[in-house]
C-alpha positions as CSV (number, residue, x, y, z in Angstrom):
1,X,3.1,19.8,21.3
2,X,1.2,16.8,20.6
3,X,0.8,15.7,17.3
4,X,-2.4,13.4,15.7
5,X,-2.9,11.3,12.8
6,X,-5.8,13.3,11.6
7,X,-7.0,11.0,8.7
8,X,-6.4,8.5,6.5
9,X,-7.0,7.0,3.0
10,X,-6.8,3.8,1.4
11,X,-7.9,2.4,-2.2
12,X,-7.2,-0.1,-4.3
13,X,-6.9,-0.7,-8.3
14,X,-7.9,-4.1,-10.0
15,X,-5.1,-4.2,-12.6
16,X,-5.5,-8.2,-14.5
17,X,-3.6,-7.3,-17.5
18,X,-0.7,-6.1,-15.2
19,X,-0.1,-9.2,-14.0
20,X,1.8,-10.5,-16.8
21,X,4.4,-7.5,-16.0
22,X,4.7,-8.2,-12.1
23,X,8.4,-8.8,-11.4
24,X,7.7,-12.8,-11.2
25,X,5.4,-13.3,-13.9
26,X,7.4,-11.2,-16.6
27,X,10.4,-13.3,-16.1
28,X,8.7,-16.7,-16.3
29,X,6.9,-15.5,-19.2
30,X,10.6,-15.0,-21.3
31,X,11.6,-18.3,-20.8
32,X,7.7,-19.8,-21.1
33,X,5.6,-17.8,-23.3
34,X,2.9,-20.2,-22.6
35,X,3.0,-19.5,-19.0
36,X,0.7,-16.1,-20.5
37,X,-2.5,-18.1,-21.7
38,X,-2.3,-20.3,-18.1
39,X,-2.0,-16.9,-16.1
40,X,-4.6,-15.2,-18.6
41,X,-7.3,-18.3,-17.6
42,X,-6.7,-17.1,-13.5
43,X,-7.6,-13.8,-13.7
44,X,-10.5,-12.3,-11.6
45,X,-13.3,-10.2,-12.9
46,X,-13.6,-6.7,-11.8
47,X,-17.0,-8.6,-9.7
48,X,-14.7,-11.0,-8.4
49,X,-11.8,-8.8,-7.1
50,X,-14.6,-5.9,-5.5
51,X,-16.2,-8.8,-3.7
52,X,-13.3,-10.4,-2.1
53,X,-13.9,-10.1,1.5
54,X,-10.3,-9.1,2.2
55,X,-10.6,-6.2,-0.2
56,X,-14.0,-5.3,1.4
57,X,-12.0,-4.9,4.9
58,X,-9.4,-2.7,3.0
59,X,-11.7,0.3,2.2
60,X,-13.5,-0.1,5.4
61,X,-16.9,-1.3,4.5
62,X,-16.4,-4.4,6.9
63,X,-14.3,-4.8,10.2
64,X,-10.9,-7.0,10.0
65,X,-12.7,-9.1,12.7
66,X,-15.2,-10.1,10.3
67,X,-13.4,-12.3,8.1
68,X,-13.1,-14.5,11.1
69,X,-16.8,-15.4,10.1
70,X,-16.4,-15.7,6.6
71,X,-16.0,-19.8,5.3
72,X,-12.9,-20.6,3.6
73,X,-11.2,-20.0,1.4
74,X,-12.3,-16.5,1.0
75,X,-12.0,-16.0,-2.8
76,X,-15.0,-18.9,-3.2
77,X,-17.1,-16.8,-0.6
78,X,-17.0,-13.2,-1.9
79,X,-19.7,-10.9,-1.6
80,X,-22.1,-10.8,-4.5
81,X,-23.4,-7.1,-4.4
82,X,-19.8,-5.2,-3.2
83,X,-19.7,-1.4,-3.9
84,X,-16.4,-0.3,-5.0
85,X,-16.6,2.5,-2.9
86,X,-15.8,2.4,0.9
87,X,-15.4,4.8,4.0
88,X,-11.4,5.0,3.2
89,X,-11.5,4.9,-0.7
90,X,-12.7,2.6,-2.8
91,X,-11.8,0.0,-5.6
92,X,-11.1,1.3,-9.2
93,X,-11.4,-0.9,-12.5
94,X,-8.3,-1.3,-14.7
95,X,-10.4,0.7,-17.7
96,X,-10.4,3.7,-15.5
97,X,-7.0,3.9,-13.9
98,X,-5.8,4.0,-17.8
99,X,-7.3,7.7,-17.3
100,X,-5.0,8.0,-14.2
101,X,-1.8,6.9,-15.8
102,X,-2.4,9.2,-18.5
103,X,-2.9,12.1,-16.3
104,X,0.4,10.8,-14.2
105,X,2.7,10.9,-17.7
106,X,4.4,14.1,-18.1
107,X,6.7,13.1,-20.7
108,X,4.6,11.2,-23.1
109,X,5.1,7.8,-22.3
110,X,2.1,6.2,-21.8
111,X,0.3,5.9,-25.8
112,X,-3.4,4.7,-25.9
113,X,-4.9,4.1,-29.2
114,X,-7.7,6.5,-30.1
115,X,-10.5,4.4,-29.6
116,X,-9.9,3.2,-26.4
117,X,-8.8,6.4,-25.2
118,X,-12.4,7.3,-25.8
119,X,-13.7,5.3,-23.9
120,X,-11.0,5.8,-20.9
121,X,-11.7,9.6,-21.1
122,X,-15.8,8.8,-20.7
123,X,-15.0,6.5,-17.8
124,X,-12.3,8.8,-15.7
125,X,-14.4,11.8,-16.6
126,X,-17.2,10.6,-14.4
127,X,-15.0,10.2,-11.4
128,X,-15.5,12.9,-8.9
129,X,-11.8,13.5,-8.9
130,X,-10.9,14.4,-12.5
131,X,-11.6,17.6,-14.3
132,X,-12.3,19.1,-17.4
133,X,-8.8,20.1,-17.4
134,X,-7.6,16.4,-16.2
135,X,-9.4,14.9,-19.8
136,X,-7.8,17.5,-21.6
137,X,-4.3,16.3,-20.6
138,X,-5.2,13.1,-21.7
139,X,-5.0,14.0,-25.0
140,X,-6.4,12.5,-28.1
141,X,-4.8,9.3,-28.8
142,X,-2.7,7.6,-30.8
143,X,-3.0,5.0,-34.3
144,X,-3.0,1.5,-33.7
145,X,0.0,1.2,-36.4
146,X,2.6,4.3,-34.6
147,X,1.7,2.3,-31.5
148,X,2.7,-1.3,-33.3
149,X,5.7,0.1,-34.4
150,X,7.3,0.8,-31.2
151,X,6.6,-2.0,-29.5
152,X,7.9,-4.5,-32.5
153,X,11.0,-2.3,-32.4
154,X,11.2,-3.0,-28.8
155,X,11.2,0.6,-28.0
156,X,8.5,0.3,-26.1
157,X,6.4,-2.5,-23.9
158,X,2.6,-3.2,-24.8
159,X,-0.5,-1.8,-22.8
160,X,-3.4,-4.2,-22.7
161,X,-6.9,-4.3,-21.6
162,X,-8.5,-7.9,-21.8
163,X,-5.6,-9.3,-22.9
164,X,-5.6,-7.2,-26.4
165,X,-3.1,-4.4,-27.1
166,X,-4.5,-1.0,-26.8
167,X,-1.5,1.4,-26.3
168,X,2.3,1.2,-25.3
169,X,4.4,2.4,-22.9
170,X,7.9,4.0,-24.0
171,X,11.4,3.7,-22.7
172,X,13.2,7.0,-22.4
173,X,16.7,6.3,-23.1
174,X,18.3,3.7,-24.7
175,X,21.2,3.0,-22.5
176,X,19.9,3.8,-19.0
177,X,18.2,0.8,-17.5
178,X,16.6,2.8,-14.9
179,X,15.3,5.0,-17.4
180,X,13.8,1.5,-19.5
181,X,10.1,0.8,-20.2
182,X,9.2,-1.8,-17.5
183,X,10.8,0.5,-14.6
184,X,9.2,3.4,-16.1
185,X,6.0,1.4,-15.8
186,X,6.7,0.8,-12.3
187,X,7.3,4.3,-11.2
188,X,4.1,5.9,-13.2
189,X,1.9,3.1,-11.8
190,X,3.3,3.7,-8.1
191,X,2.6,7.7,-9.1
192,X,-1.0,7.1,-10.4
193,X,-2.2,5.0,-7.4
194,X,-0.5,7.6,-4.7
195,X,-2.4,10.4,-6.6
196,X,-5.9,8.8,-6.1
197,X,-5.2,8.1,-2.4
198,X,-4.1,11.5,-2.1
199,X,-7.4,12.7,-3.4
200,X,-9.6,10.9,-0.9
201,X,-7.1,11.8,1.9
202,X,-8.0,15.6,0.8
203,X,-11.6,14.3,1.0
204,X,-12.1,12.5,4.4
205,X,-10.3,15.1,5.9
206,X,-12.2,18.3,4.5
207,X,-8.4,19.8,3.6
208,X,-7.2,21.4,0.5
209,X,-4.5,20.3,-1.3
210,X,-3.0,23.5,-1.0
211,X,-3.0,22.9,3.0
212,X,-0.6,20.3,2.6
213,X,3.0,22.2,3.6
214,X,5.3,18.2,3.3
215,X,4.8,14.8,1.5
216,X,6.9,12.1,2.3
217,X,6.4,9.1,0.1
218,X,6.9,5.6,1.4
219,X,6.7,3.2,-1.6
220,X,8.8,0.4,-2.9
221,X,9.5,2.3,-6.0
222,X,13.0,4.3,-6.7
223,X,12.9,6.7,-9.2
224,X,15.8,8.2,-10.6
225,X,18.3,7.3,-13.8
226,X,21.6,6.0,-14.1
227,X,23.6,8.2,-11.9
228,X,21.2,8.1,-9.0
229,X,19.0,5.1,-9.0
230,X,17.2,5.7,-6.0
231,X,17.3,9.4,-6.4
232,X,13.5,10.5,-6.0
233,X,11.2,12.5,-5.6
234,X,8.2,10.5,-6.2
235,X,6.7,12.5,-3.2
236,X,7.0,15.8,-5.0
237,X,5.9,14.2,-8.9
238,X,2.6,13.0,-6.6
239,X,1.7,16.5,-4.9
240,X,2.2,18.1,-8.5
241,X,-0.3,16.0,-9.8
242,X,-2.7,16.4,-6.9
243,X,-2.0,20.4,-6.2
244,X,-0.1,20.2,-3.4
245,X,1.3,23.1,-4.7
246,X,2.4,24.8,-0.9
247,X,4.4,21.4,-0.7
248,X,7.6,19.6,-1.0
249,X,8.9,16.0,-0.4
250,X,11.5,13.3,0.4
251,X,11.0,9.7,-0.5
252,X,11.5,7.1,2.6
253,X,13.0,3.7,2.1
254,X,13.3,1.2,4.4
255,X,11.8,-2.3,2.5
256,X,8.4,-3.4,4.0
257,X,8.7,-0.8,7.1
258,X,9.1,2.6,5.5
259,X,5.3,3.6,6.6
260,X,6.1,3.8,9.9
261,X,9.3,5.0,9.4
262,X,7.6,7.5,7.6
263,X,4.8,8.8,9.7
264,X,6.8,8.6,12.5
265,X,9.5,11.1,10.5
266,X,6.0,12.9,9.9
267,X,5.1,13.5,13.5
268,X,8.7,14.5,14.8
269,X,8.3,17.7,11.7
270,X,4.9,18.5,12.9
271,X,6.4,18.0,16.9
272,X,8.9,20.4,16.0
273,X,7.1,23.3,14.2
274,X,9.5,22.8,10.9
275,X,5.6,22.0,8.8
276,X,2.4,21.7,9.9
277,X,0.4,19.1,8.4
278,X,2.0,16.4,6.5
279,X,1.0,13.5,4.2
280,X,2.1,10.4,4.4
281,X,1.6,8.5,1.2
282,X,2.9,5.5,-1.0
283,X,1.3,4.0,-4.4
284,X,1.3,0.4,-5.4
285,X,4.3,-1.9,-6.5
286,X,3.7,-3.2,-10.1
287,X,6.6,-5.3,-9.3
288,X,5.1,-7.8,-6.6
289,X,1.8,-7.9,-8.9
290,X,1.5,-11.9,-9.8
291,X,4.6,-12.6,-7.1
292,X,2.6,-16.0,-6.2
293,X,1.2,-16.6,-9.5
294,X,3.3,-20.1,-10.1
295,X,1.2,-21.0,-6.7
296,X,-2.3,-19.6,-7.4
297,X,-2.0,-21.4,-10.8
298,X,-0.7,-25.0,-9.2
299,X,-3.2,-24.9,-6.4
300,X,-6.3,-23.9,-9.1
301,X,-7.4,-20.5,-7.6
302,X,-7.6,-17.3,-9.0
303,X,-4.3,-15.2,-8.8
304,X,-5.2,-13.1,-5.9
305,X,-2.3,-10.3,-6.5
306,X,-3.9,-8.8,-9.1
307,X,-4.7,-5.4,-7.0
308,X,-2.4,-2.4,-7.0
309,X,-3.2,-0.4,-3.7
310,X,-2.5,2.6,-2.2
311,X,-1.9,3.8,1.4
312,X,-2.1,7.7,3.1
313,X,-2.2,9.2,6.1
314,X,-2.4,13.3,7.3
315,X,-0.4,13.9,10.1
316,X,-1.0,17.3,12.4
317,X,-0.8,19.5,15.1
318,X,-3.1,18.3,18.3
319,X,-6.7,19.0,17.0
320,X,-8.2,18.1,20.5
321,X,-10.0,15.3,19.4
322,X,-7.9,13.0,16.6
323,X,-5.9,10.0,18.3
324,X,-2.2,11.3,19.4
325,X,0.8,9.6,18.3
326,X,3.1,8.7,21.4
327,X,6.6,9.9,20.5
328,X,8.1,8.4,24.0
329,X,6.7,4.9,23.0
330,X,8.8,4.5,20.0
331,X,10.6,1.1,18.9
332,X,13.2,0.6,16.7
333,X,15.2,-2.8,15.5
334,X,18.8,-1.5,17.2
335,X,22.0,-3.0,15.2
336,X,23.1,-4.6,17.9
337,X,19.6,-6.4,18.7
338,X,19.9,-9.5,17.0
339,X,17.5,-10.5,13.5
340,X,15.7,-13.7,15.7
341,X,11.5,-12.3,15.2
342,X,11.9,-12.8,19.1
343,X,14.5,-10.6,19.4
344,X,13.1,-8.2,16.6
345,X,9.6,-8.2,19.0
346,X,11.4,-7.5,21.7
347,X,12.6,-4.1,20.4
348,X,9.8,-3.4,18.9
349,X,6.8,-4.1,21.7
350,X,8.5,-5.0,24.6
351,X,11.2,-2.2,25.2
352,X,9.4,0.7,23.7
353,X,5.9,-0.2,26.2
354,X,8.5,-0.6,29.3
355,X,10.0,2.8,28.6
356,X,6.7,4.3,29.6
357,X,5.7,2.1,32.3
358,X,3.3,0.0,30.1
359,X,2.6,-4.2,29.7
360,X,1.5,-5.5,26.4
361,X,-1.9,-6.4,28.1
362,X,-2.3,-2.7,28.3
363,X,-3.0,-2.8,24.4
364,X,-6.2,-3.3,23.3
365,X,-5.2,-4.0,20.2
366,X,-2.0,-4.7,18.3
367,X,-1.4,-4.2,14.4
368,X,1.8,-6.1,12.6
369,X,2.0,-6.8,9.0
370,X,-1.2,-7.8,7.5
371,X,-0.2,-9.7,4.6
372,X,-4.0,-11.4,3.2
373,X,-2.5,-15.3,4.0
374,X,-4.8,-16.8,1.7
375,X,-2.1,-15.2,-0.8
376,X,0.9,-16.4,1.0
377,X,-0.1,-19.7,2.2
378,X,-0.5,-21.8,-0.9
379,X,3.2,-20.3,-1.6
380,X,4.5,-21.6,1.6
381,X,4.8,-18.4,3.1
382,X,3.1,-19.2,6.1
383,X,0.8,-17.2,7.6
384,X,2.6,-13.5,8.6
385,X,0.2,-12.2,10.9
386,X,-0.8,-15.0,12.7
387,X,3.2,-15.6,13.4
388,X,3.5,-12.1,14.9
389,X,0.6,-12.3,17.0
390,X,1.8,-15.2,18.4
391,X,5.0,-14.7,19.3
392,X,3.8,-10.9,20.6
393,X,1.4,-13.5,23.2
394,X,4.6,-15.5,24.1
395,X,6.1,-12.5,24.8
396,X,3.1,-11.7,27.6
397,X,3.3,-15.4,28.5
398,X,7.2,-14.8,29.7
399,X,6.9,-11.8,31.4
400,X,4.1,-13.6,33.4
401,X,1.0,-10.9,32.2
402,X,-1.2,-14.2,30.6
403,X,-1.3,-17.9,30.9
404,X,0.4,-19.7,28.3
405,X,-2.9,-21.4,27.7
406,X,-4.1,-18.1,26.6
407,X,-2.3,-17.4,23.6
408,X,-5.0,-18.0,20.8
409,X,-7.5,-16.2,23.1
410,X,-4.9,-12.9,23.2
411,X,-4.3,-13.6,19.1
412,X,-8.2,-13.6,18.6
413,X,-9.0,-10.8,20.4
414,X,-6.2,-8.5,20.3
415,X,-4.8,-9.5,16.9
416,X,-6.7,-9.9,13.4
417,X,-6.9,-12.2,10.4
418,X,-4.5,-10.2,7.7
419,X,-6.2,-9.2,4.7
420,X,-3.8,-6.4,2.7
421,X,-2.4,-6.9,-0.5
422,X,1.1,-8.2,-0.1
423,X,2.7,-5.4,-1.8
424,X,5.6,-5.1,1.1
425,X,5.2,-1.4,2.3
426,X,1.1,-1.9,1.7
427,X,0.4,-4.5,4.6
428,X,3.1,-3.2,7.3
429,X,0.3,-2.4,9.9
430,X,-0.6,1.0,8.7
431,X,-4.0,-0.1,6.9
432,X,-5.6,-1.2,10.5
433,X,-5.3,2.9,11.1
434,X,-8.5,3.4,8.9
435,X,-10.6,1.0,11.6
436,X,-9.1,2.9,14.6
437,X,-8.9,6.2,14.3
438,X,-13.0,6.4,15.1
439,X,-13.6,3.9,17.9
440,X,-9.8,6.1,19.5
441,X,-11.8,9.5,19.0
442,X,-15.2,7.6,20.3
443,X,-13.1,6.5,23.7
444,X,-14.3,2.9,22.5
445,X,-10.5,1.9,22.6
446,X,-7.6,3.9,24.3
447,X,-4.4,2.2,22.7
448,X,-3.5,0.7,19.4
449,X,0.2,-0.2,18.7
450,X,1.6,-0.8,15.2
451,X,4.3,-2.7,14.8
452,X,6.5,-3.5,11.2
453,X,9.6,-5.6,9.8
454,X,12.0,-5.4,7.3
455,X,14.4,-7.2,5.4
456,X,17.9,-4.8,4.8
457,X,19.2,-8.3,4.0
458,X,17.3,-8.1,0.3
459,X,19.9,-5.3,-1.1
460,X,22.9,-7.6,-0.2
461,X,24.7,-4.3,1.5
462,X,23.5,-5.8,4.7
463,X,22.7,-9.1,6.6
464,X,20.7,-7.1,9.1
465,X,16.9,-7.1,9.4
466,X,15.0,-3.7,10.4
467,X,11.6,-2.5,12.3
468,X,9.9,0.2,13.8
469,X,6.6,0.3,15.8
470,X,4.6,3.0,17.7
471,X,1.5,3.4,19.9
472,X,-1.6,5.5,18.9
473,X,-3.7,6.5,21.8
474,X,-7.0,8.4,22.3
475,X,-6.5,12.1,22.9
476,X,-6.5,12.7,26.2
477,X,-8.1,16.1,25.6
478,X,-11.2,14.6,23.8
479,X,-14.6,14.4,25.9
């Protein structure tokens, strides 16, 4: 049985007065509570952040190949009327997601004071996703002076909006780090952003909630307690909150390359008959918010990781018409392969194409990690994407399929500018499925392959890096 990746959902949250609790930022503000003011005068506008061109490309409304057009640096260029809504999600204000992480807390951690919880149930309740019954769990808010008092007894961290305090966020245990405030923010943020992806994955694809039988959950976010960090399941909090209620779930984690881990974990379930349609989901990383702040700061440009995003995919039985995933072009980072990107590209393009009698020039189109580089390259980070594509055009170059003057030509056409928040899991190829899955259904492209890295070697258990890549093809049994 074939199996498709029938749809796809992506969307993005503007979150400014995050930033200051990114995993970076947080720590730097400890030793330098200055540092806070300096980051506060870098932050983007809602305007600013819906018209970046790269966030534009993320919920489809323009083509990865347009940015090629667009003057640097990007952030100076935005567009000046930008809807936050795309053709795979859309971008949500930090005033609204409040609404979201409310509806995410099941334990009463998350305290917004009365006021402003007025305003956050007015703004949510408009969304097309949230119910009567979604404001109702909301609640009614809190006083400004219960809400002081924890967070001066350090029993809980503040919640801003425009830099002034307007709720707190609780730890739940006094001697469990995993269980502390700031993780506890990580893990309801990372649920809140899944949930609204989930929603327009139920949407695009005309499904139920209900319909969904697995979720697999691919974030950068362990949740557990003392006695199992890592212990999940974040999958099944996020179907609860979305009605998945035929479901269950396992969280995936492999750094930066879980989403292909996971969907390709996904497809050999639905392959087997075990479920039939599964989502594929992960939330954004409140952790890698600000990473490049120090950067952004010293090169005068906005700090461009403001945006939490979210990623998911359904993954079913052959419909006939939805692009098919090719199970017998699979490529995976072996032990014994070697951590050189050469050797990592290798296993990942080269050896899974051979195995069914395919060159790279047979790809229309290749997708590796699309980290946005006008976030990475005033960092020295270089520019991830371009690398890849590169050495993936060398690789043709050896094996004799192109000229090695034709390297920037095979980049150009068959590789794109990167333009995904750099929130690991987030850019590791998956967001180019959005632009695909039409022109594969359309027979305007026949073969896509997605290719991502990781880096073991950041847990200090292992000095070994990882990757996993596979092809997605037009189905051969559409007209």
């Amino acid at each position: 049985m074939s199996v498709v990746i029938n749809n796809c959902a992506y969307t993005m949250v503007h979150v400014p007065d995050f930033v200051r609790f990114g995993s970076k930022p947080i720590r730097d503000i400890e030793e330098t509570p200055s540092l806070e003011p300096e980051i506060r005068a870098h932050i983007r506008t809602f305007a600013q952040a819906c018209g970046y061109p790269p966030n534009q490309v993320f919920i489809g409304n323009r083509h990865p190949d347009w940015l090629n057009s667009v003057p640097k640096p990007w952030y100076e260029n935005g567009l000046s009327e930008a809807p936050r809504t795309g053709p795979f999600g859309e971008i949500m204000p930090e005033e609204e997601f409040y609404g979201w992480l409310k509806m995410a807390d099941e334990f009463d951690l998350v305290w917004l004071e009365q006021d402003f919880l007025g305003k956050v149930r007015e703004a949510a309740g408009r969304h097309p996703f949230v119910s009567e019954k979604d404001i109702e769990r909301m609640g009614q808010g809190v006083p400004m002076d219960k809400i002081m008092n924890k967070i001066e007894g350090a029993a809980a961290l503040p919640l801003l909006y425009e830099n002034r305090v307007i709720g707190s966020l609780r730890r739940d245990h006094d001697k469990d780090d995993s269980l502390k405030a700031h993780v506890l923010m990580e893990n309801l943020l990372s649920k809140a952003s899944a949930a609204l992806t989930m929603h327009h994955l139920f949407r695009r694809s005309g499904i139920a909630a209900g319909d969904i039988d697995f979720i697999l959950d691919c974030s950068e976010t362990a949740v557990g307690d003392r006695y199992n960090r890592g212990g999940g399941s974040l999958s099944k909090a996020i179907g609860e909150m979305v009605g998945c209620r035929n479901a269950t779930g396992c969280d995936i984690k492999a750094f930066c390359a879980a989403p292909i881990h996971a969907l390709i974990m996904a497809a050999g379930l639905v392959e087997s008959g075990i479920f039939g349609k599964v989502a594929v989901v992960g939330g954004g990383c409140l952790s890698k918010i600000g990473m490049k702040y120090a950067a952004h700061i010293k090169h005068d440009m906005p700090i461009l990781e403001d945006m939490l995003a979210g990623i998911a995919f359904l993954v079913a039985p052959d419909d006939g018409v939805s692009p098919v995933i090719r199970l017998d072009c699979v490529g995976k980072h072996d032990i014994a392969a070697g951590s050189s990107q050469e050797s990592i590209m290798t296993s990942l393009v080269l050896k899974p194409l051979s195995h069914i009698g395919r060159k790279i020039t047979d790809i229309e189109r290749f997708s590796t990690e699309l980290h946005n580089p006008e976030i990475t390259l005033p960092a020295g980070s270089g520019n991830t994407p371009l690398t890849n594509y590169r050495i993936i055009a060398a690789l043709a170059a050896r094996n004799g399929e192109i000229d090695r003057t034709e390297i920037d030509k095979f980049v150009l056409e068959r590789g794109m500018p990167g333009y995904s928040p750099t929130q690991g899991h987030i850019p590791a190829a998956v967001p180019f499925i959005g632009h695909v899955l039409e022109p594969l259904k359309k027979g305007e492209l026949s073969s896509v392959m997605f290719v991502a890295k990781g880096s073991l070697f950041l847990g200090r258990m292992s000095q070994l890096a990882d990757g996993m890549s596979f092809l997605l093809e037009k189905n051969p049994k559409a007209a």
